[in-house]
PDB file of N, CA, C and O in Angstrom:
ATOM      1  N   UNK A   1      31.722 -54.288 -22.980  1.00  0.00           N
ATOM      2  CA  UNK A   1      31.776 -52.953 -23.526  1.00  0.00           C
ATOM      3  C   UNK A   1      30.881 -52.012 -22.732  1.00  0.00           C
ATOM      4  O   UNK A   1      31.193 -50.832 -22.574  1.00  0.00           O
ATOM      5  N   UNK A   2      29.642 -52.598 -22.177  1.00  0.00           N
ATOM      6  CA  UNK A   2      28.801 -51.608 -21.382  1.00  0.00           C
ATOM      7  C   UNK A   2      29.498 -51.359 -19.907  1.00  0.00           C
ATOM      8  O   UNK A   2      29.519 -50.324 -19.241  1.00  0.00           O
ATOM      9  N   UNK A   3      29.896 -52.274 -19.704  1.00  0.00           N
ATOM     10  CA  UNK A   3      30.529 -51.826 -18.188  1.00  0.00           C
ATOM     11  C   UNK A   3      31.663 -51.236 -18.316  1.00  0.00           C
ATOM     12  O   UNK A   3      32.039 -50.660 -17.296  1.00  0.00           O
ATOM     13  N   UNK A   4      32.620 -51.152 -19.581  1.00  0.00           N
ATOM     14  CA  UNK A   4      33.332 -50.144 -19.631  1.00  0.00           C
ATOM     15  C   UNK A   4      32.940 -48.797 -19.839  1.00  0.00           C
ATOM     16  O   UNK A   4      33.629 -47.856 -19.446  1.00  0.00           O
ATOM     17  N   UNK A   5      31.499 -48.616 -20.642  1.00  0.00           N
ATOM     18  CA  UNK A   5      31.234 -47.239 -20.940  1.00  0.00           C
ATOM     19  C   UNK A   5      30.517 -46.557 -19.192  1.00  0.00           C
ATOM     20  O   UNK A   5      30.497 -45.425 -18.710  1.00  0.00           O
ATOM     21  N   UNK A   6      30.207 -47.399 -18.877  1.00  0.00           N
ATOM     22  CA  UNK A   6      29.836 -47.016 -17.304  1.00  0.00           C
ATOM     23  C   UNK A   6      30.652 -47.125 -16.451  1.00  0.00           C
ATOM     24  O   UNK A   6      30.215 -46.652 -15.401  1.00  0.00           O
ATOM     25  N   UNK A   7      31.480 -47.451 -16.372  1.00  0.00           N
ATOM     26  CA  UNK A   7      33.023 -47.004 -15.654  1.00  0.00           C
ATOM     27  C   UNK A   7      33.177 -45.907 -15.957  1.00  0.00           C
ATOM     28  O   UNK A   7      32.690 -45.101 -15.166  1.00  0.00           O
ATOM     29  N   UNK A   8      33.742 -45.448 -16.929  1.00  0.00           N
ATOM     30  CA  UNK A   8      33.724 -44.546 -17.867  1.00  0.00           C
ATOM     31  C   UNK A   8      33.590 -42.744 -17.007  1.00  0.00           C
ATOM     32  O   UNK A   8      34.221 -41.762 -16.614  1.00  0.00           O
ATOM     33  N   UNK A   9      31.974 -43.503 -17.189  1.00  0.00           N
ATOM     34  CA  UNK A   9      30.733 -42.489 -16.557  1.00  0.00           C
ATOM     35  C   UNK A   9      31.103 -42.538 -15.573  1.00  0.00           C
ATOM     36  O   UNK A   9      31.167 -41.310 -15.630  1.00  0.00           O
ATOM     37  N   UNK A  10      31.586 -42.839 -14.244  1.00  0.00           N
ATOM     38  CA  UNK A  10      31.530 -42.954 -13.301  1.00  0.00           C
ATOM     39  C   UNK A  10      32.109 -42.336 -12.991  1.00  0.00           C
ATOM     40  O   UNK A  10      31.810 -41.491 -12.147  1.00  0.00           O
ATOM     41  N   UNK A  11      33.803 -42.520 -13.800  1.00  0.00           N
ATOM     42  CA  UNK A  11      34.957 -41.807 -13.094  1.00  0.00           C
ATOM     43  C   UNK A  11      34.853 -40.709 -13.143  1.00  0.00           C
ATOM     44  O   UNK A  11      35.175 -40.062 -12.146  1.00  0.00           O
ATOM     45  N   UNK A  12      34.333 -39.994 -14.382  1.00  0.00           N
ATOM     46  CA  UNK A  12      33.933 -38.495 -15.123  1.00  0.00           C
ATOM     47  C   UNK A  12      33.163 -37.616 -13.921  1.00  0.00           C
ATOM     48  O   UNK A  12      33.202 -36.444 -13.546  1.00  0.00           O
ATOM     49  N   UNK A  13      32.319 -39.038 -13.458  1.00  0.00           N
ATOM     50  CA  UNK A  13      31.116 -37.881 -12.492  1.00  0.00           C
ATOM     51  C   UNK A  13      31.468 -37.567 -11.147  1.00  0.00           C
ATOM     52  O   UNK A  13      31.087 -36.622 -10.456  1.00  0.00           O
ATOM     53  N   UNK A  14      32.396 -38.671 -10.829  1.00  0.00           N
ATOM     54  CA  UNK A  14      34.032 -38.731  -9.341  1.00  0.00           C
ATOM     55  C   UNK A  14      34.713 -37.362  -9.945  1.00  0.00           C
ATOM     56  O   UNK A  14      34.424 -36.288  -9.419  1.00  0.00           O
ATOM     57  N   UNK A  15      35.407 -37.403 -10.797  1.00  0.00           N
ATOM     58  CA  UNK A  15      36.173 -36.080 -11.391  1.00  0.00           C
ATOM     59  C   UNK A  15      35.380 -34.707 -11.421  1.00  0.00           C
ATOM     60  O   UNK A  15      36.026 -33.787 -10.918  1.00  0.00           O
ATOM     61  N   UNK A  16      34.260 -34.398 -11.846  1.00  0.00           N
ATOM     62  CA  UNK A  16      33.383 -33.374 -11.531  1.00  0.00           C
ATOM     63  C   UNK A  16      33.032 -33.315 -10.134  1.00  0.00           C
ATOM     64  O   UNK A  16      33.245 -32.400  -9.338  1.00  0.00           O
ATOM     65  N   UNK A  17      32.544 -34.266  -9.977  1.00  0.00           N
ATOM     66  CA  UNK A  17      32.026 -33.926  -7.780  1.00  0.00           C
ATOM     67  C   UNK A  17      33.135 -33.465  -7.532  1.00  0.00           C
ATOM     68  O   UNK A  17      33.128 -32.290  -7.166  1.00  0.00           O
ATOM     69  N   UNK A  18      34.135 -33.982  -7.601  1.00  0.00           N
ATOM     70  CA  UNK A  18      35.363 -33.752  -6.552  1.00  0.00           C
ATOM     71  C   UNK A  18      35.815 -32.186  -7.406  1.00  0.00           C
ATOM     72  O   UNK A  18      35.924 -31.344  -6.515  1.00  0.00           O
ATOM     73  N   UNK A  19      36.024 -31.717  -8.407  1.00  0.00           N
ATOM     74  CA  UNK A  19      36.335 -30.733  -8.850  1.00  0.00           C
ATOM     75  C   UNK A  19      35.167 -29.492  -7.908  1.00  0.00           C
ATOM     76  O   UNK A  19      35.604 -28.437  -7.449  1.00  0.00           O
ATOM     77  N   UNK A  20      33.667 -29.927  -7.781  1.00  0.00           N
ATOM     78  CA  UNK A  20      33.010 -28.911  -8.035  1.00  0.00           C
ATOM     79  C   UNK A  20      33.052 -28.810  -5.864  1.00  0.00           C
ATOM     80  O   UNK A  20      32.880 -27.752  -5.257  1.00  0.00           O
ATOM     81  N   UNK A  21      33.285 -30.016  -5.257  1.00  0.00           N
ATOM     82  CA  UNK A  21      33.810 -29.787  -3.800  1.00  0.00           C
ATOM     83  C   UNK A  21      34.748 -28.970  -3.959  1.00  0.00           C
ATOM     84  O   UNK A  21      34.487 -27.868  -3.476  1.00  0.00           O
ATOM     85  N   UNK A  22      36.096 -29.083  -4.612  1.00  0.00           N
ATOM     86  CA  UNK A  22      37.375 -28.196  -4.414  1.00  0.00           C
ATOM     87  C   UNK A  22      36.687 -26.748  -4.856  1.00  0.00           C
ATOM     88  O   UNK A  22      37.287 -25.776  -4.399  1.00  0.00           O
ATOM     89  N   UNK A  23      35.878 -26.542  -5.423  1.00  0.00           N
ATOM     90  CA  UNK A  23      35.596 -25.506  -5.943  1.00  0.00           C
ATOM     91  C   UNK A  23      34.901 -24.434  -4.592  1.00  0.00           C
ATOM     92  O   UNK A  23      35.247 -23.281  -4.335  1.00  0.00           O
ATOM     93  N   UNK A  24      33.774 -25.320  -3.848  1.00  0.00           N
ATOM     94  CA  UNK A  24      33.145 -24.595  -3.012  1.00  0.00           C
ATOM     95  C   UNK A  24      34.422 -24.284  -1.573  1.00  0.00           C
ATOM     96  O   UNK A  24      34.480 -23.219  -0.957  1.00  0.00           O
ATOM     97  N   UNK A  25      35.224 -25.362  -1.338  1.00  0.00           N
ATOM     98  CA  UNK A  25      35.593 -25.199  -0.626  1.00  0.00           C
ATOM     99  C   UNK A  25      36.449 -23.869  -0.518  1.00  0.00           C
ATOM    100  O   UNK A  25      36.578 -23.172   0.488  1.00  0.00           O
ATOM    101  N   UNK A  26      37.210 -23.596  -2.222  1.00  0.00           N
ATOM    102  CA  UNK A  26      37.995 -22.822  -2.226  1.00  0.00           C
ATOM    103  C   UNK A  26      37.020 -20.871  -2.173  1.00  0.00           C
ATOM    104  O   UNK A  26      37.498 -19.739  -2.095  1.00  0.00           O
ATOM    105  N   UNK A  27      35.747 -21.314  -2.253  1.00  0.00           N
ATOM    106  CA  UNK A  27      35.028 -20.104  -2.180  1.00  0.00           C
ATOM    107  C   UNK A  27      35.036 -20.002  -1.168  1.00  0.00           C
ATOM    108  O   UNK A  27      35.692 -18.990  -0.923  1.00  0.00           O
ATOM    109  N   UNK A  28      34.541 -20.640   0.101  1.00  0.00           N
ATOM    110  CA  UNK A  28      34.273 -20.691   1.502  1.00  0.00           C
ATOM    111  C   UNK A  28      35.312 -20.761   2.375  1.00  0.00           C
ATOM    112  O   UNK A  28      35.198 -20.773   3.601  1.00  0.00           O
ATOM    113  N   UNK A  29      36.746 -20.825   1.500  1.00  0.00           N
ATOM    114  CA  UNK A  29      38.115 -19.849   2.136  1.00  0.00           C
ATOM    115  C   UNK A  29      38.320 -18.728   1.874  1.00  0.00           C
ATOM    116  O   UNK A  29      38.938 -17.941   2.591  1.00  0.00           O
ATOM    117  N   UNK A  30      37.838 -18.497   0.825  1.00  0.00           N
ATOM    118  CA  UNK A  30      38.106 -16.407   0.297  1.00  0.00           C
ATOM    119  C   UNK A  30      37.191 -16.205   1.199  1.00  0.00           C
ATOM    120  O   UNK A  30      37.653 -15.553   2.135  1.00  0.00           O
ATOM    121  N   UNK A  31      36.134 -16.469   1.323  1.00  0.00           N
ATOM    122  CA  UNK A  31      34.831 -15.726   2.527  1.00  0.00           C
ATOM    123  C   UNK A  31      35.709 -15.725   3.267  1.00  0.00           C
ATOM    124  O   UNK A  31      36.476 -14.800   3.001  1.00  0.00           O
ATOM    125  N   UNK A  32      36.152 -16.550   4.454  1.00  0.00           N
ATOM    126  CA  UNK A  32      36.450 -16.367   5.456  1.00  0.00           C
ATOM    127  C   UNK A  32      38.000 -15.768   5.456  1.00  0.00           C
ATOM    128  O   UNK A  32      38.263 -15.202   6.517  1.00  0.00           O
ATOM    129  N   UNK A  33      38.878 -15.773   4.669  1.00  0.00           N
ATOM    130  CA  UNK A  33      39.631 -14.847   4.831  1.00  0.00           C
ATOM    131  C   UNK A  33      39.411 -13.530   4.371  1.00  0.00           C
ATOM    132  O   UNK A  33      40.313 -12.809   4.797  1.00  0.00           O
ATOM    133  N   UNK A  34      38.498 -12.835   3.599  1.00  0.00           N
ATOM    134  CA  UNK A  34      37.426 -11.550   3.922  1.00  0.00           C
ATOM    135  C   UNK A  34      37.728 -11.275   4.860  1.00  0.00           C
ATOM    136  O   UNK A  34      38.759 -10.850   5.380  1.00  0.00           O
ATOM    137  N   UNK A  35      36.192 -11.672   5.323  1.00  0.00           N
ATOM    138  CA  UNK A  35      35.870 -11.345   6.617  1.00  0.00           C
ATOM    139  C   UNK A  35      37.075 -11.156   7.791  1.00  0.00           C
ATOM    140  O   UNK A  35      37.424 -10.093   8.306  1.00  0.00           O
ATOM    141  N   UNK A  36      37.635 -12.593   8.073  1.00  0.00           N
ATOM    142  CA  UNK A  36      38.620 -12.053   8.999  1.00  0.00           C
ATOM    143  C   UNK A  36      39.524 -11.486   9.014  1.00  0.00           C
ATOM    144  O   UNK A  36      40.141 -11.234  10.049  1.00  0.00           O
ATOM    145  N   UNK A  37      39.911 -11.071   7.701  1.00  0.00           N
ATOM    146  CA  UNK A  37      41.030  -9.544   7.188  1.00  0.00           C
ATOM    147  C   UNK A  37      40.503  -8.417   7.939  1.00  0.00           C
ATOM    148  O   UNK A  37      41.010  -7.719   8.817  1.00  0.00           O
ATOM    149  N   UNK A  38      38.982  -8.407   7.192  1.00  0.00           N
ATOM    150  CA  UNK A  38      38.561  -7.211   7.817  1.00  0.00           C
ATOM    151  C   UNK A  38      38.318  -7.031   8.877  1.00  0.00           C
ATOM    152  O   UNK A  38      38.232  -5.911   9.380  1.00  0.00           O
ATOM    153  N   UNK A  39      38.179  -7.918   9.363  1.00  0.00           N
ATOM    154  CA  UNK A  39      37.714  -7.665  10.957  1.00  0.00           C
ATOM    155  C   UNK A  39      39.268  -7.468  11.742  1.00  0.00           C
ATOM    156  O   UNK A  39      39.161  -6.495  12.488  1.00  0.00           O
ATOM    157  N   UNK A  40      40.168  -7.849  11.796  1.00  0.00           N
ATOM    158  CA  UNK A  40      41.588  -7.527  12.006  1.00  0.00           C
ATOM    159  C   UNK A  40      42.127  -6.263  11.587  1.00  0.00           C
ATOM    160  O   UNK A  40      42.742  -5.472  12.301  1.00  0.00           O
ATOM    161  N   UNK A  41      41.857  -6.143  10.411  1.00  0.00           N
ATOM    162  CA  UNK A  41      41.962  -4.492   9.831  1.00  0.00           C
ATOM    163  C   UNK A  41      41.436  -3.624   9.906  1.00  0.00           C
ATOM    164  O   UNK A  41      41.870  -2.645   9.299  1.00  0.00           O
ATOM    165  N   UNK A  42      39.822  -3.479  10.945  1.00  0.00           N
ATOM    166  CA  UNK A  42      39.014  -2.944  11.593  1.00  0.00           C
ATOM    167  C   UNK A  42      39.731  -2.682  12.730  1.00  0.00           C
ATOM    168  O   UNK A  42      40.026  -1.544  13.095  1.00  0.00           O
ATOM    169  N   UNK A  43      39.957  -3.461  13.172  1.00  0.00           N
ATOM    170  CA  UNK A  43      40.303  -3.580  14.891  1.00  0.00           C
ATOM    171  C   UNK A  43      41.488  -2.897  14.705  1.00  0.00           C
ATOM    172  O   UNK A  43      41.343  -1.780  15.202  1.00  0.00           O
ATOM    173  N   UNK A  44      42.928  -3.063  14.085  1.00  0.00           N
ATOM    174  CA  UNK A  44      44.286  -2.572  14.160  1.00  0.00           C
ATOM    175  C   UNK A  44      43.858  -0.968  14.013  1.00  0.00           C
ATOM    176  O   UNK A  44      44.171  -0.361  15.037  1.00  0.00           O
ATOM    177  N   UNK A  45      43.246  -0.150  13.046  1.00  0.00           N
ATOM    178  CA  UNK A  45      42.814   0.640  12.348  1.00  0.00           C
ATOM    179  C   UNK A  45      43.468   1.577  12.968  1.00  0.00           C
ATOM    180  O   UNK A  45      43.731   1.257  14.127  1.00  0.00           O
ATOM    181  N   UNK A  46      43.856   2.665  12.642  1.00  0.00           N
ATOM    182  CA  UNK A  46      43.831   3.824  13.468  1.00  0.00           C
ATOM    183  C   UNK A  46      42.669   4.995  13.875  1.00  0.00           C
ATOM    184  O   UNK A  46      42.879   6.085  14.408  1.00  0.00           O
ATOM    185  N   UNK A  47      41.249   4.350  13.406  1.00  0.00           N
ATOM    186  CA  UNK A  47      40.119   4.818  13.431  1.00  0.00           C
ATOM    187  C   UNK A  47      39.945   4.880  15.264  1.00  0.00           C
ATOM    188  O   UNK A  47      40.441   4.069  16.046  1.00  0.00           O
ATOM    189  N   UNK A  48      39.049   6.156  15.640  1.00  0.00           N
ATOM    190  CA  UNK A  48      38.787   6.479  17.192  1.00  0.00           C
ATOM    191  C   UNK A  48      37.495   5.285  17.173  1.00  0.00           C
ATOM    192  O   UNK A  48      36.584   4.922  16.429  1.00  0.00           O
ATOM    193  N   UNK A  49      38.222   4.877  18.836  1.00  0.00           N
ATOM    194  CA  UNK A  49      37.209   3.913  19.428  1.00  0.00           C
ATOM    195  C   UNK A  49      35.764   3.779  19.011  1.00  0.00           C
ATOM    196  O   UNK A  49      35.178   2.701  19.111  1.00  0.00           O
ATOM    197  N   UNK A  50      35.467   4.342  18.769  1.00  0.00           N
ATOM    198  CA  UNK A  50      33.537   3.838  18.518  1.00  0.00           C
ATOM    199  C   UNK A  50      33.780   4.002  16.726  1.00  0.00           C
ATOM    200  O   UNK A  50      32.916   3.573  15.962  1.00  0.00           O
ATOM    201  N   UNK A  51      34.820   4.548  16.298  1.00  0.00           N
ATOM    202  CA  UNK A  51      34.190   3.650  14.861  1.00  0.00           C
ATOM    203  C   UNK A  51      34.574   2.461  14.774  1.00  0.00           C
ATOM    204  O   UNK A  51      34.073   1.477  14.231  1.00  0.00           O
ATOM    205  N   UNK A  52      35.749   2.658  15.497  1.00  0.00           N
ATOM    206  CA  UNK A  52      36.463   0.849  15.023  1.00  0.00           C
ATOM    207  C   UNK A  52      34.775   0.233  15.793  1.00  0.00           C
ATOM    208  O   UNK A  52      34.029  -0.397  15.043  1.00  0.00           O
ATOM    209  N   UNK A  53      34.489   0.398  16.742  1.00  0.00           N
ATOM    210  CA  UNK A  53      33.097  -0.768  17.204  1.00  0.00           C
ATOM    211  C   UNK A  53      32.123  -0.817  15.899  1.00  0.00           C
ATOM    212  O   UNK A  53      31.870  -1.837  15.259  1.00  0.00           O
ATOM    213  N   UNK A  54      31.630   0.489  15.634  1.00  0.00           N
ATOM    214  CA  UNK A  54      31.114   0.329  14.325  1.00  0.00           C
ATOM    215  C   UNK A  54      31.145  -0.819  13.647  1.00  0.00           C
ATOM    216  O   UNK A  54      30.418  -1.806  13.533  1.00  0.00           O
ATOM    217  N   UNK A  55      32.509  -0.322  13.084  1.00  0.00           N
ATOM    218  CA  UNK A  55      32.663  -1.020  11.625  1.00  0.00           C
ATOM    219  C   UNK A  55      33.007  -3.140  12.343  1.00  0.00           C
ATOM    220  O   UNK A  55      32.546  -4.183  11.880  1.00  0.00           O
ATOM    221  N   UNK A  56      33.528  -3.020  12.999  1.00  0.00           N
ATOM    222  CA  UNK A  56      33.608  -4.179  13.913  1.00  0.00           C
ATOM    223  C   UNK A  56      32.331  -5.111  13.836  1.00  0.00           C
ATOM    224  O   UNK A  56      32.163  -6.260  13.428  1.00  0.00           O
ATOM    225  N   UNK A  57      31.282  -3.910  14.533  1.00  0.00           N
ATOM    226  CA  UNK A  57      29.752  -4.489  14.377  1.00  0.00           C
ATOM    227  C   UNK A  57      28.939  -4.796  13.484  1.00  0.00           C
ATOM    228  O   UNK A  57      27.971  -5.556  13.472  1.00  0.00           O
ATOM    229  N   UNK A  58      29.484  -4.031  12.597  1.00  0.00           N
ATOM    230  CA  UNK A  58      28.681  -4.160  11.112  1.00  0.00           C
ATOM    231  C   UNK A  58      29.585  -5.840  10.305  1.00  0.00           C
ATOM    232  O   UNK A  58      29.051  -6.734   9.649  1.00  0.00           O
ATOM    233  N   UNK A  59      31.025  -5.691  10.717  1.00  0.00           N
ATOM    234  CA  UNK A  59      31.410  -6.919  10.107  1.00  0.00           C
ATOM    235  C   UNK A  59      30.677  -8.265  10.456  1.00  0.00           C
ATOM    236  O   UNK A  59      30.334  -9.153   9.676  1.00  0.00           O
ATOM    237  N   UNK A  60      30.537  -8.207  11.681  1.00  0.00           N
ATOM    238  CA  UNK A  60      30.121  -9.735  12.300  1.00  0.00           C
ATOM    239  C   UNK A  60      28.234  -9.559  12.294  1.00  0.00           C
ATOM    240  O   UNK A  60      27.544 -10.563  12.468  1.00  0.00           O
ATOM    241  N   UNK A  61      27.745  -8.502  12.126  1.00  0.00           N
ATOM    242  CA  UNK A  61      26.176  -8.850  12.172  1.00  0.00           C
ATOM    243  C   UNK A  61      26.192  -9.145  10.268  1.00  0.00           C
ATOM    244  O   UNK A  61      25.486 -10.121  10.012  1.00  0.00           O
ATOM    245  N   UNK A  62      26.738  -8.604   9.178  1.00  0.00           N
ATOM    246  CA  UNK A  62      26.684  -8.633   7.873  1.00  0.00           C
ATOM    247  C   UNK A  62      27.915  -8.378   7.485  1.00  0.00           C
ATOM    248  O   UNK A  62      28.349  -7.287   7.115  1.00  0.00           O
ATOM    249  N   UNK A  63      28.826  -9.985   7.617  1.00  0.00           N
ATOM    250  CA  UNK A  63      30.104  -9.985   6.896  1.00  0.00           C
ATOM    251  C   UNK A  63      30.423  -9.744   6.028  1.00  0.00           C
ATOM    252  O   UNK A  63      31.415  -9.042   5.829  1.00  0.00           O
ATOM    253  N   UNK A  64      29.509 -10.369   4.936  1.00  0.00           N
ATOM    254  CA  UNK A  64      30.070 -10.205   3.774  1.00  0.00           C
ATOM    255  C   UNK A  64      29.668  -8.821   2.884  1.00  0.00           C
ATOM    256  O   UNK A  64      30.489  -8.427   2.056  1.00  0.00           O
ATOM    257  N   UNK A  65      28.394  -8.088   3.066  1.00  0.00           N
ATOM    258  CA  UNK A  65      28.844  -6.606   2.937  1.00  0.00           C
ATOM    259  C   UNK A  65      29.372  -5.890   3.269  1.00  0.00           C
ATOM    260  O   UNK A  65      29.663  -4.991   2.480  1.00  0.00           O
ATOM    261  N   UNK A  66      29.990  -5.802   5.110  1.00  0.00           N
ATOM    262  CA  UNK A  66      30.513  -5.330   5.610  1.00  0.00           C
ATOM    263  C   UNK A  66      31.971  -5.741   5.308  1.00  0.00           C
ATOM    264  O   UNK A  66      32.604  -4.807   4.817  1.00  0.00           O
ATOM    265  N   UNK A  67      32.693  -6.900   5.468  1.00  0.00           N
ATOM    266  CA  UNK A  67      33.461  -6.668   4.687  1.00  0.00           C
ATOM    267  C   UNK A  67      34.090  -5.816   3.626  1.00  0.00           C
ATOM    268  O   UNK A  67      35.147  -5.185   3.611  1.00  0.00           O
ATOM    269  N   UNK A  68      33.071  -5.989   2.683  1.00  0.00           N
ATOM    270  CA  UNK A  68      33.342  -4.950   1.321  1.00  0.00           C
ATOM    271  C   UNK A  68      33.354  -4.013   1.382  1.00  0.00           C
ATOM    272  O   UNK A  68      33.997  -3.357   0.562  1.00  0.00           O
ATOM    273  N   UNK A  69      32.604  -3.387   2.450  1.00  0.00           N
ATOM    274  CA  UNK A  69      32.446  -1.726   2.710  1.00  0.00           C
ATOM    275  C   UNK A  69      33.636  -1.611   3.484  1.00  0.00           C
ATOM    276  O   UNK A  69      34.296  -0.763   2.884  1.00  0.00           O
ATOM    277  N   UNK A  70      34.313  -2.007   4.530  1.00  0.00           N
ATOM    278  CA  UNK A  70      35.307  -1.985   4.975  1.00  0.00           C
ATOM    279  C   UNK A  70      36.640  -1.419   3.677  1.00  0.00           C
ATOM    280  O   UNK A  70      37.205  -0.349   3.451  1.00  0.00           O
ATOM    281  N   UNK A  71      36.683  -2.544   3.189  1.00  0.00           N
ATOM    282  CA  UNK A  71      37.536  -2.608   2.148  1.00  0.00           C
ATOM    283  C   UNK A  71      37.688  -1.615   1.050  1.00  0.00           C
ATOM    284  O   UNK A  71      38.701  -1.218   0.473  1.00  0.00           O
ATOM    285  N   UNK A  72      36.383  -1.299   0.900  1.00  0.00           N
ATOM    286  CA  UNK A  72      36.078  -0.107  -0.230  1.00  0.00           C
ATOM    287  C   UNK A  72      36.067   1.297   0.303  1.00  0.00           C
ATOM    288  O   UNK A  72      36.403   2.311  -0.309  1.00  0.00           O
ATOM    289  N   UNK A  73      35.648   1.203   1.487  1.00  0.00           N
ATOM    290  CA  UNK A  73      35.204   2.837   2.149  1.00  0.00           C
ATOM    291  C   UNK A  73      35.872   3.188   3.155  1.00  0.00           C
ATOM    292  O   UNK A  73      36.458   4.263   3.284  1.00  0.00           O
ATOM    293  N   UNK A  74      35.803   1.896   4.284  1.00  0.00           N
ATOM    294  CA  UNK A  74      36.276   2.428   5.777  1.00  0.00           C
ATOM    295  C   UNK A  74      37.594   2.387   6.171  1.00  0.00           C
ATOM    296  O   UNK A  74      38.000   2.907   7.210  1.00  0.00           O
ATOM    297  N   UNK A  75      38.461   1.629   5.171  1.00  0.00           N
ATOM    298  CA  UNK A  75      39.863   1.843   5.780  1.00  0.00           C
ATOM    299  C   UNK A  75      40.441   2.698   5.147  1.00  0.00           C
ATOM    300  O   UNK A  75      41.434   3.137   5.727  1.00  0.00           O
ATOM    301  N   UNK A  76      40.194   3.195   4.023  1.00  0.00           N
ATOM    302  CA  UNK A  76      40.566   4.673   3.298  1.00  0.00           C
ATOM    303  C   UNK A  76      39.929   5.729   4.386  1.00  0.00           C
ATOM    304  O   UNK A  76      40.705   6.620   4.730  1.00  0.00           O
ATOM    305  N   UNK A  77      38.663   5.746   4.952  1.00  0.00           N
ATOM    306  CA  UNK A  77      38.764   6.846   5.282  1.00  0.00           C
ATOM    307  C   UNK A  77      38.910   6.830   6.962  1.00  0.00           C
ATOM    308  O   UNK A  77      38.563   7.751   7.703  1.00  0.00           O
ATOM    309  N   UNK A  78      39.401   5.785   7.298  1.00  0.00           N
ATOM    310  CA  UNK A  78      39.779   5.780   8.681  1.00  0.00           C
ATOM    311  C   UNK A  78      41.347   6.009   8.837  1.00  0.00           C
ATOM    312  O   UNK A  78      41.892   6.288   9.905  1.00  0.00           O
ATOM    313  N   UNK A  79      42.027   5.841   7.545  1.00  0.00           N
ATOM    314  CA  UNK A  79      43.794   6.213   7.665  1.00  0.00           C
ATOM    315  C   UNK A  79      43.850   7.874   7.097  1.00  0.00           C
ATOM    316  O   UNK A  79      44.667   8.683   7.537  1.00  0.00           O
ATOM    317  N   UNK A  80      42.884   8.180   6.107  1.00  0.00           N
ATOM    318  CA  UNK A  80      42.699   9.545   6.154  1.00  0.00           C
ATOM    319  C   UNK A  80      42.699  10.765   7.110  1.00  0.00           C
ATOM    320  O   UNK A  80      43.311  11.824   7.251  1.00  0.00           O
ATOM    321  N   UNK A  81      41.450   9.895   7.834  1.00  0.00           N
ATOM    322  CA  UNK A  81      40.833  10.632   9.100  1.00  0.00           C
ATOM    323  C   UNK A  81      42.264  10.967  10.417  1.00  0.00           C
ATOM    324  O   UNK A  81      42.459  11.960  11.117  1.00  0.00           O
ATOM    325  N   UNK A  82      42.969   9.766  10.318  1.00  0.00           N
ATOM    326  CA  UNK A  82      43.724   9.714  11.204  1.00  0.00           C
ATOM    327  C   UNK A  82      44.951  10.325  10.872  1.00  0.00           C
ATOM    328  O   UNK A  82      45.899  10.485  11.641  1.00  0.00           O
ATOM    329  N   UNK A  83      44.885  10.659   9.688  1.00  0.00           N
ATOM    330  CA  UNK A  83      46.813  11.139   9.381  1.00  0.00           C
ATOM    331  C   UNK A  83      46.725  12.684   8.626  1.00  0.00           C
ATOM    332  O   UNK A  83      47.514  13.098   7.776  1.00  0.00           O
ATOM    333  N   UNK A  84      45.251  13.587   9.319  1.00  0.00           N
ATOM    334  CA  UNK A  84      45.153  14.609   8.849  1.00  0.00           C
ATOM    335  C   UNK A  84      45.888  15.699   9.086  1.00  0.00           C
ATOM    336  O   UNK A  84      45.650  16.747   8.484  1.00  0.00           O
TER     337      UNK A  84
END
């Protein structure tokens, strides 16, 4: 009976590890497809040469804010800027 209740335990704590791996892994694919959205959607942009470097530069020295600012600020106002 004890080595069944510790089986038991075992499999439970196999089922959590492995849940809480799938878990990080699946975070540490949204990061990186972020980032490399934005950095692709930086670059395509229709923004003039030195912002696209900008925002380019800001992605890869601080991805993951830059990212967001990308996303939130700079491609609204780089298709703005461009289709005035």
């Amino acid at each position: 009976m004890l080595t069944l209740i510790a089986s038991t335990a075992t499999s439970t704590d196999q089922t959590w590890g492995f849940l809480g791996a799938a878990g990080i892994i699946a975070v540490l694919a949204a990061y990186a497809l972020l980032v490399i959205g934005a950095f692709f959607s930086a670059l395509f942009s229709p923004a003039s040469g030195g912002m696209k470097l900008v925002w380019i530069v800001f992605i890869v020295i601080a991805p993951f804010i830059g990212s967001l600012l990308w996303f939130l600020a700079g491609k609204r106002n780089a298709y703005e800027t461009a289709y005035r």
